[in-house]
N, C-alpha and C positions, 0 to 999 in steps of 0.2 A: 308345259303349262298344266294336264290331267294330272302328270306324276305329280307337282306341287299341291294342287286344289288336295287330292289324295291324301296327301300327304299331312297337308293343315287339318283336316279333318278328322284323320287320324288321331293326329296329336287332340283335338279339340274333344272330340271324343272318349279315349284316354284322361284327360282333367278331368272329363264330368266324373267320370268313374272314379279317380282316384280322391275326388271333393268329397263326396260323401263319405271316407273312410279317414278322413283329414279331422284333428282334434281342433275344437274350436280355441279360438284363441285363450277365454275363460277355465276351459279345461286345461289346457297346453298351461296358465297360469297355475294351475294347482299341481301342476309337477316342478314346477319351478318352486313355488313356493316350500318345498317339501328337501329342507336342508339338516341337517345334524339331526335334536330329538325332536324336530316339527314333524309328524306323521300327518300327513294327508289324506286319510281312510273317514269316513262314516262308519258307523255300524249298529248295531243295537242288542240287546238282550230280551229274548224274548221265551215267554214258559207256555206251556201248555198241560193241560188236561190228560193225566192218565198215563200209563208206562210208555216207555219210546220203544218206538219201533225198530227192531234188526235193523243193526247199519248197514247190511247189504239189501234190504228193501229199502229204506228209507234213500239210501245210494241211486238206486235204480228207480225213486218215483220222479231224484231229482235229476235224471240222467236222460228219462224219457221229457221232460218241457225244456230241455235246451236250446230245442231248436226257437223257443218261442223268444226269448233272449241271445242270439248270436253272438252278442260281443263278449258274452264270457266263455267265450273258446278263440278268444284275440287278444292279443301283446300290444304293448305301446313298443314300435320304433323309431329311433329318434334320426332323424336326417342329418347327415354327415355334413359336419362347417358349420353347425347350426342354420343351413339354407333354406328351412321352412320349418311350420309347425310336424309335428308328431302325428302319427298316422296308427291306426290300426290294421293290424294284418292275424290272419289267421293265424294261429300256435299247431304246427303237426307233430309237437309233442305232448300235447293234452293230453294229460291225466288227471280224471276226477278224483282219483285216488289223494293225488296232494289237497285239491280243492273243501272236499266234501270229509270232515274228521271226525274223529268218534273221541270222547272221553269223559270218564263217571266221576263223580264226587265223590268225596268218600262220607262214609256216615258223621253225622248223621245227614248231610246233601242241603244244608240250610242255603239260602236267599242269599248270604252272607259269603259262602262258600263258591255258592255261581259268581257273584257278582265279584269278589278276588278273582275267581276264572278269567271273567271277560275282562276285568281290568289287564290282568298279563297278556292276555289275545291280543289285544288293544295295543300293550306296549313293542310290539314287533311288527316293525317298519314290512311291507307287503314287498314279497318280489319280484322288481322290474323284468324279469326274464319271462316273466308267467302271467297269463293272467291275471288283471288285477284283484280278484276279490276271494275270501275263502268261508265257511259253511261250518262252525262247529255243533256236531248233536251231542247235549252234554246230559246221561240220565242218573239217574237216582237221587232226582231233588225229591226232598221231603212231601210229604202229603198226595203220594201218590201220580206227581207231575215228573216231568221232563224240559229243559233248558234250550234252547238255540242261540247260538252268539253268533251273528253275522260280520263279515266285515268288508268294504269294499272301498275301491280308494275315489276320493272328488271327481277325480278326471274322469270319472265313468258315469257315476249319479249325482244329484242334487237327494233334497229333502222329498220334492213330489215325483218324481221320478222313480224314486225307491218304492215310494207307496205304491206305487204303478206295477213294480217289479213284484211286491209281494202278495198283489193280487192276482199275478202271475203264477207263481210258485205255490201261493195256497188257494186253499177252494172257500166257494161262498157259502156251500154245503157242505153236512157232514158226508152225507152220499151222492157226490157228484157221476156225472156223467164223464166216460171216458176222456181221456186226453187224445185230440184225435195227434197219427204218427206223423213227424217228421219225416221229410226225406233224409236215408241216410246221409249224413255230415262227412264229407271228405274233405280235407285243409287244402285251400288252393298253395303251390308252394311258396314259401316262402322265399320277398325278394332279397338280394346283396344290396349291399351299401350304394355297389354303383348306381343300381337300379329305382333306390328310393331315392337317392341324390338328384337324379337324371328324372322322377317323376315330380318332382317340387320343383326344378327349373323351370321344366314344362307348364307345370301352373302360374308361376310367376311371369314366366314370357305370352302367358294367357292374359293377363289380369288386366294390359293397358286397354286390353278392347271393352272391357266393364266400366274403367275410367272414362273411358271417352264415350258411350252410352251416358254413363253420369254429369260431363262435361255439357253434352247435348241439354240436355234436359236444365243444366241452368242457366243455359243461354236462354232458351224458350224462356223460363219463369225466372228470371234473374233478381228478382222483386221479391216473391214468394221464396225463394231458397236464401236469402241473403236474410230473411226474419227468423229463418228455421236455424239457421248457423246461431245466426244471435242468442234466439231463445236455448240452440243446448250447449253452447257456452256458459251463458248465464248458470243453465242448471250444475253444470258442471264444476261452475265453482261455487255454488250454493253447499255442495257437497263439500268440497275441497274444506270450506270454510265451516263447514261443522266438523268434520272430520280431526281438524289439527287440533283442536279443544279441549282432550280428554286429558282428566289430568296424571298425576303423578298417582300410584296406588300399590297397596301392598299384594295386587296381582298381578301387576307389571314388571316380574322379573325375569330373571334368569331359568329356562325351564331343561329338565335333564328327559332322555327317554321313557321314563318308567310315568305309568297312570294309575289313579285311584280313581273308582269308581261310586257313584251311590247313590240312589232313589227314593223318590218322592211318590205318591199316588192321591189323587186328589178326583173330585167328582165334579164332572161336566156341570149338569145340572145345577150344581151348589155354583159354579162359577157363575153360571147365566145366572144365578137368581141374585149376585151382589151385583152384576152391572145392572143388570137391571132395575135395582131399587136405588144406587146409586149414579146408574149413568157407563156412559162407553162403550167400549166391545171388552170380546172375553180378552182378546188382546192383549186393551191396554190392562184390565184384571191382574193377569199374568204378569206383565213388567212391573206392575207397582208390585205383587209379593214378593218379584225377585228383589226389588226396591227394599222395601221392607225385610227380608230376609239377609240380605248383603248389607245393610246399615246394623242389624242388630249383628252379623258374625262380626263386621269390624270392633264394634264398641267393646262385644267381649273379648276383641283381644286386646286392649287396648288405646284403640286408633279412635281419633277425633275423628265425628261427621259433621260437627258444627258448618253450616253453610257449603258440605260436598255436594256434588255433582259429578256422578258418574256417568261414560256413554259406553252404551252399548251397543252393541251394532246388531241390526234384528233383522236377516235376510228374506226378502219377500221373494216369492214368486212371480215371473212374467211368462210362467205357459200357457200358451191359449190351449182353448179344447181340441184343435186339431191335433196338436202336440203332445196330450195325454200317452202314453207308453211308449215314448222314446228315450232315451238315456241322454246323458249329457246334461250338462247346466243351463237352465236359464233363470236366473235369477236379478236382480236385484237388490237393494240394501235402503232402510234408513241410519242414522246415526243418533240414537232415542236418546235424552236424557234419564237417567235413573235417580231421583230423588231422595238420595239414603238420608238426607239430612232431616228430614222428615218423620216427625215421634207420632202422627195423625195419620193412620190406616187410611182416615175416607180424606183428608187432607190431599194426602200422596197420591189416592187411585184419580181423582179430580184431576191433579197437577199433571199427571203422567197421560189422562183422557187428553186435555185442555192439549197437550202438549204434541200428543200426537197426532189429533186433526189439524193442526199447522203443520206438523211435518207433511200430512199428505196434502193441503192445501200448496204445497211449495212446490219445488222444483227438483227436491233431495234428491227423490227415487230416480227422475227422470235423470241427474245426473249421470249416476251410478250409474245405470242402465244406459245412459250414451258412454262411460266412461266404458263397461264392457264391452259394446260392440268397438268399439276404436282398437278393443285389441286383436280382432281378427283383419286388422289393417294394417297392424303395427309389426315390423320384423321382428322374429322369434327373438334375435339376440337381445333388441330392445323390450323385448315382453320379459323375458327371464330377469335383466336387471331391475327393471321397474317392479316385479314380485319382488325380487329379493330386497329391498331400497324399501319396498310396503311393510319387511314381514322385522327391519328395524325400528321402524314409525311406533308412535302410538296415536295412533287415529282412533284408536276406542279402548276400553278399560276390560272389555271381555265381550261375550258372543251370548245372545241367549235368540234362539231359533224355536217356533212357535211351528210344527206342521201338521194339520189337519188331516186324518186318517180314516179310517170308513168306519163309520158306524153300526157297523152291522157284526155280527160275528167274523171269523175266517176260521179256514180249520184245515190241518195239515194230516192228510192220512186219518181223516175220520176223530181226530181229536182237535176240540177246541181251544182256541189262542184262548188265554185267559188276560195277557196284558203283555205290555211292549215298551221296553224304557229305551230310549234315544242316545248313541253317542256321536258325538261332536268331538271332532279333533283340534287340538291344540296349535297355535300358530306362536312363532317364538314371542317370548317376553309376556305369554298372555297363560294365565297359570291355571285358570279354571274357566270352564264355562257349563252353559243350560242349555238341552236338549230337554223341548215338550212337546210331547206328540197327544193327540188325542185317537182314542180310539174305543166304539161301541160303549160309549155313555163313562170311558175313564178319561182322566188329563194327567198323565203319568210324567213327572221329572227327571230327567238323568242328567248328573252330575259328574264330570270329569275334572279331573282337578290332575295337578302333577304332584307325582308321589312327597317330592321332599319338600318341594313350595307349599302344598298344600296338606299337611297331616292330620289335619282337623276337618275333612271334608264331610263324614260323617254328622258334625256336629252343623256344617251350611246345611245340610239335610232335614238336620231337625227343626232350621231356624226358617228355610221355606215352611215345615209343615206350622208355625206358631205362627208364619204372616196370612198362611189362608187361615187360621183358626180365629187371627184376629180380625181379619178382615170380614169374616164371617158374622161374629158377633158383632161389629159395629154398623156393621148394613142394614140391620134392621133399624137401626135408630137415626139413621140418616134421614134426614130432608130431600129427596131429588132436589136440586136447585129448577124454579121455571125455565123454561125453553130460553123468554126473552133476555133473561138475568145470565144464561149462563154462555147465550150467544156473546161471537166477539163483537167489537165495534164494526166490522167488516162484514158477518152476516148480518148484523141488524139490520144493515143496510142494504143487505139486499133483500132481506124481509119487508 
């Protein structure tokens, strides 16, 4: 009977440890999702202030804060039979050397030049054998600056999570205080197949004791949980039911590996001060110029907007503050409508306000957000189809992600970040999307498009910057609408 109790203990023990190093179901989905030329990396482009630093200093600044980030000196392995999710484990073949790259432009180092750069960065799928993410210092950009092109793949960060990470990596100061040392880093070894096989059993032969804690509990409140099922079912198919809506688009095609890149730069300030005379958040701002910009790139090719509606899918955040600089996803989504049909700047930013405070009066997000947690319940095999089964769908027309970045300077080795364009990776059939990040009083746009669906990306470029210029100019002449006029029938009421 000792040797037993011992024994389950053991094993019980062993799960906690190996849970924590366990890919949440959300992440485990962004490897699945990541088939043919779908790459599943983040990353961004980012310059800074003044010549680059020796790549063997710059090497070694980012050699000494590793220990502050662990998991990028960890591989994703995948458990043999597909018998659980994907696990992280130490790499005892880490080398910064692959990770951390060096390469110059050539003259004359234009904006133009980077941003080809990180478009090819971009188009080369990450190696599953390695660590997921890589570090390019790229110098001799013009006007006396220097390049970073980041890349890292979903299964590791989200949008605020990365922010988390980059205030990691860079300083608040130009002259910070030491980085206090890590302990030297020795790779625990790495397991065999049978071992991870034989560690995801053991969790699974864990898991009925958690069900049956959860069983307990809706005995006691059988009343109280039988409303909660209700209401995230409901939410869930609120979701469901906006989701299947989007329609047919001529960015809903066929996508090959290669990306085009290209940026917008717009002013914080200038945003707040058209919601504000008009109404919303910076937000919904945002969504009406991609609104307006995506209605004018179609018409000039073209394509009828008469009565379109496009969705876009705009992922929100659900980290609480205790969860501030841990990696991994947690996210959520709405399923926004995009008004391109719309010739009225303050028209459309109304429509897209209006439209979005029902979305979050609803049940959308809660959906989505119950629809992720069901995947670290759902077996890997059935998580991988259902990506894959998502990533033929069209549940939305493209991706435009809004993430909120510090306002304050950062500065890498005594040189200041001057600005930070966002990329967002491509999922199949979907050919372009919008990465806006804000950061130290800019709202800078990056634009991903696929190389041959999308040839004209440059010119979506130009046609965000004519919807903030027109949004701009019509804001002054706007009427706020009154509070009670512009409530629904549903706040009146509760007014």
């Amino acid at each position: 009977m000792y040797v037993t109790v011992v024994t389950l203990l053991t094993v019980l023990r062993r799960s906690v440890r190996v849970n924590r190093h366990r890919l949440s179901g959300l992440d485990s989905a962004f490897l699945h999702l990541e088939r043919g030329p779908a790459h599943m990396h983040v990353g961004g482009t980012v310059i800074f202030e003044g010549p680059a630093p020796e790549y063997e200093e710059f090497q070694q600044a980012i050699s000494e804060r590793l220990h502050l980030v662990p998991r990028f000196r960890q591989k994703v392995r995948f458990v043999p039979l597909g018998q659980g999710r994907p696990k992280w484990v130490d790499d005892p073949h880490f080398n910064l050397d692959y990770h951390v790259r060096h390469t110059a432009l050539p003259p004359p180092g234009s904006e133009e030049q980077l941003r080809t750069l990180a478009a090819r960065i971009f188009s080369q799928r990450l190696d599953r054998s390695k660590p997921l993410w890589e570090l390019w210092l790229a110098d001799g950009l013009e006007g006396n600056r220097f390049g970073l092109v980041t890349k890292t793949h979903h299964a590791l960060i989200d949008g605020v999570s990365g922010i988390d990470l980059a205030t990691v990596l860079f300083d608040t100061e130009r002259e910070p205080a030491p980085v206090p040392e890590g302990e030297h880093w020795v790779p625990h070894p790495e397991p065999s197949g049978v071992q991870v096989l034989g560690e995801a059993l053991v969790e699974r032969a864990t898991s009925p004791a958690e069900i049956a804690r959860g069983v307990k509990s809706l005995v006691r409140a059988p009343r109280q949980a039988a409303g909660a099922i209700v209401d995230a079912l409901d939410a869930a198919g609120t979701l469901a039911r906006a989701g299947l809506a989007a329609p047919a688009s001529p960015f809903n095609v066929d996508i090959g590996p290669y990306r085009r890149f290209a940026v917008v730069r717009a002013d914080l300030d200038e945003l707040k001060r058209i919601k504000n005379e008009v109404g919303g958040t910076v937000n919904d701002v945002v969504l009406a110029v991609v609104a307006g910009a995506v209605g004018r790139y179609l018409r000039g090719r073209g394509y009828s907007t008469q009565d379109l509606e496009l969705r876009a899918m705009v992922p929100i955040s659900v980290r609480t503050a205790d969860e501030r600089g841990a990696l991994g996803n947690r996210v959520s989504s709405f399923m926004a409508p995009l008004p391109v049909w719309c010739d009225d700047p303050i028209e459309r930013l109304r429509t897209v306000s209006a439209t979005m405070g029902d979305l979050k009066e609803s049940k959308q997000a809660v959906g989505a957000s119950l629809l992720t947690e069901l995947t670290d319940f759902a077996p890997p095999t059935i998580t991988g189809q259902a990506a894959r089964l998502q990533s033929r769908q069209r549940f939305f027309n493209l991706v435009v992600t809004n993430v909120p970045g510090p306002q304050s300077p950062l500065y890498l080795m005594g040189r200041e970040l001057q600005a930070v364009f966002p990329m967002v990776p491509l999922a199949k059939r979907q050919a372009v999307c919008f990465g806006i990040m804000s950061y130290n009083g800019q709202v800078n746009f990056g634009l991903v498009g696929d190389y041959d669906a999308m040839p004209h990306l440059e010119e979506l470029g130009r046609d965000v910057e004519w919807a903030i210029s027109e949004l701009s100019e019509a804001a002054p002449k706007a009427k706020r609408p009154r509070r009670k006029r512009a409530a629904s029938a549903k706040q009146a009421a509760k007014a």
